[in-house]
Legacy VTK file of the C-alpha trace (Angstrom):
# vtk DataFile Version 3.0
C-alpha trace
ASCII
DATASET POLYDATA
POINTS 144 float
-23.909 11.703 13.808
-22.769 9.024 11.383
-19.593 9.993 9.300
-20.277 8.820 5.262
-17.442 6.490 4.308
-16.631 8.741 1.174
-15.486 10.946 3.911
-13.201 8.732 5.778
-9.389 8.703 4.315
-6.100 8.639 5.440
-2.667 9.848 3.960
0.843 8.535 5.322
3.827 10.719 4.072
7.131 8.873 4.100
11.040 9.733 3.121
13.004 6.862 1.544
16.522 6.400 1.229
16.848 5.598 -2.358
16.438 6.945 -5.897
12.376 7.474 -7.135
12.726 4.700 -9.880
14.056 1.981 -7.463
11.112 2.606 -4.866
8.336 2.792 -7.609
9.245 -0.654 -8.953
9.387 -1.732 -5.619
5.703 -1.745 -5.684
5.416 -4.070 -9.026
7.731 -6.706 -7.862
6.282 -9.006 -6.173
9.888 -10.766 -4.655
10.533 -7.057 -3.404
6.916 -6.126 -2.257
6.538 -9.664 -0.236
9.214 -8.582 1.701
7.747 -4.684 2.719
4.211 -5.951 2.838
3.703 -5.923 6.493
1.013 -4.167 8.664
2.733 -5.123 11.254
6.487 -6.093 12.552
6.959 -9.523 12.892
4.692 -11.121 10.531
5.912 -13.320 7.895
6.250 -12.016 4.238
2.650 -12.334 2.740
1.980 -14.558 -0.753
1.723 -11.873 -3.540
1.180 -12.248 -6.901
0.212 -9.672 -9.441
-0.009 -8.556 -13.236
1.818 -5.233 -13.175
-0.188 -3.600 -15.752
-3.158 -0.982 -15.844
-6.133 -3.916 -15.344
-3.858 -5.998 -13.929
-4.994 -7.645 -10.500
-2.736 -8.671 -7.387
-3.051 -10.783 -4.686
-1.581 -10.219 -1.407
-1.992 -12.982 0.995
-1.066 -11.329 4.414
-0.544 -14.423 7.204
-1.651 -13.015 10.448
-1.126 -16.194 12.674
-4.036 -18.217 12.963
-5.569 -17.728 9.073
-4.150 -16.081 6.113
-6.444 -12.745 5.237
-6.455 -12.104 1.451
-5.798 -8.636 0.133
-6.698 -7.749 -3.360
-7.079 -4.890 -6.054
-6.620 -3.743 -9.763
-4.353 -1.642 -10.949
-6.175 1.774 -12.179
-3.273 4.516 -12.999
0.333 3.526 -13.398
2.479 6.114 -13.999
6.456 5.170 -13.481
8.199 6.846 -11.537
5.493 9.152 -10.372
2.444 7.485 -9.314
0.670 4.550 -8.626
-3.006 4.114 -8.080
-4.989 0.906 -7.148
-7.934 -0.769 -5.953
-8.125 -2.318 -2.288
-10.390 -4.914 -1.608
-10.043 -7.116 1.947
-12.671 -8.297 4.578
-12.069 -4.997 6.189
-12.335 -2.404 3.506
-15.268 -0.641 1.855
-16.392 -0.996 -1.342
-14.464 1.096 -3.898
-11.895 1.632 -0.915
-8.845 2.341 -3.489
-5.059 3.345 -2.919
-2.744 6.281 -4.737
0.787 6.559 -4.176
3.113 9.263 -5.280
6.596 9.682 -5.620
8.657 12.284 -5.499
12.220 12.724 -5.734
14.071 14.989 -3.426
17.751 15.482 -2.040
20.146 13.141 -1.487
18.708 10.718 -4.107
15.795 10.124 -2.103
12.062 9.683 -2.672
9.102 11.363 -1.167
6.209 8.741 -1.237
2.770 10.058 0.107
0.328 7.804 0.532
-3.538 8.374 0.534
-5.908 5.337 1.142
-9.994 6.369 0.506
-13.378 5.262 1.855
-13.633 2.939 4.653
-16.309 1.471 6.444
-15.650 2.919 10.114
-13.431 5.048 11.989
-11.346 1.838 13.283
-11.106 0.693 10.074
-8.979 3.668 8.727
-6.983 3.688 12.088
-5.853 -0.007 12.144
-4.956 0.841 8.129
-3.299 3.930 8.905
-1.357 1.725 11.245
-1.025 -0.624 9.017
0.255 1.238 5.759
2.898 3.740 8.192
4.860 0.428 8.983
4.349 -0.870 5.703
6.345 2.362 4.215
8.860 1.897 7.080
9.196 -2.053 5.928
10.020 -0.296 2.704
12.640 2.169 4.106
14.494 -0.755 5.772
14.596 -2.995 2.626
15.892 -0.409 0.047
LINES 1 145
144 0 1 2 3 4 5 6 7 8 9 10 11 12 13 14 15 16 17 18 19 20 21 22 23 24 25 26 27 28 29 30 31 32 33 34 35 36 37 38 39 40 41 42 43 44 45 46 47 48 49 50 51 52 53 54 55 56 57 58 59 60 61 62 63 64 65 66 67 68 69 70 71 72 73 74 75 76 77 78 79 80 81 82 83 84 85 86 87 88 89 90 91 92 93 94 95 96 97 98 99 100 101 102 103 104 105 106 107 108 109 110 111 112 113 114 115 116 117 118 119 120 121 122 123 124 125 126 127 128 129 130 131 132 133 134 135 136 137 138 139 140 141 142 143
């Protein structure tokens, strides 16, 4: 039995070491985001650009060796600090595949970020993803 791609998502839950503010904006600079964009460890920083604004597109040029894959999306909800909520668009995601991230603050000055990425075209797809946006979030952790 065939699973329906509206039913395929993924959620990655990760504490970060710094206040919520800090690790939202994290997200719209693209100096800061170049540096935690990476699927996986090792890979240079990608090429991003991007127009921080609700309708506002970004470009994330992720360099995986032998030929740069482009990443893209539009930015649908942006609420600072609490939430962020995107388009996703690659060679390996489905249509309407979008992104929403929220933040939360807890003790120690710290943020909660939870992660949910929807729609996919396969199982594998959403595995290499999840794989994909769990080091992403630990890039993140390491940089702030």
């Amino acid at each position: 039995m065939m699973k329906h791609i509206e039913k395929l998502s993924l959620s990655v839950i990760k504490k970060i070491g710094a206040p919520i503010e800090t690790v939202f904006d994290a997200w719209l600079d693209p100096a800061i985001l170049s540096k935690f964009m990476l699927p996986k460890s090792g890979m240079p920083c990608p090429a991003v650009k991007l127009d921080p604004s609700v309708g506002g597109r970004f470009q994330i040029d992720m360099d995986v060796g032998e030929k740069i894959i482009p990443h893209h999306g539009e930015y649908l909800e942006i609420d600072r600090p609490n939430r962020l909520v995107f388009s996703w668009e690659s060679p390996f995601s489905a249509p309407d595949s979008q992104v929403t991230i929220d933040f939360k603050p807890v003790e120690d000055s710290s943020t909660e970020i939870t992660l949910k990425h929807i729609r996919f075209l396969n199982e594998e797809s959403r595995d290499n993803h999840h794989g994909g946006w769990t080091n992403i979030l630990e890039q993140q952790s390491l940089i702030i």
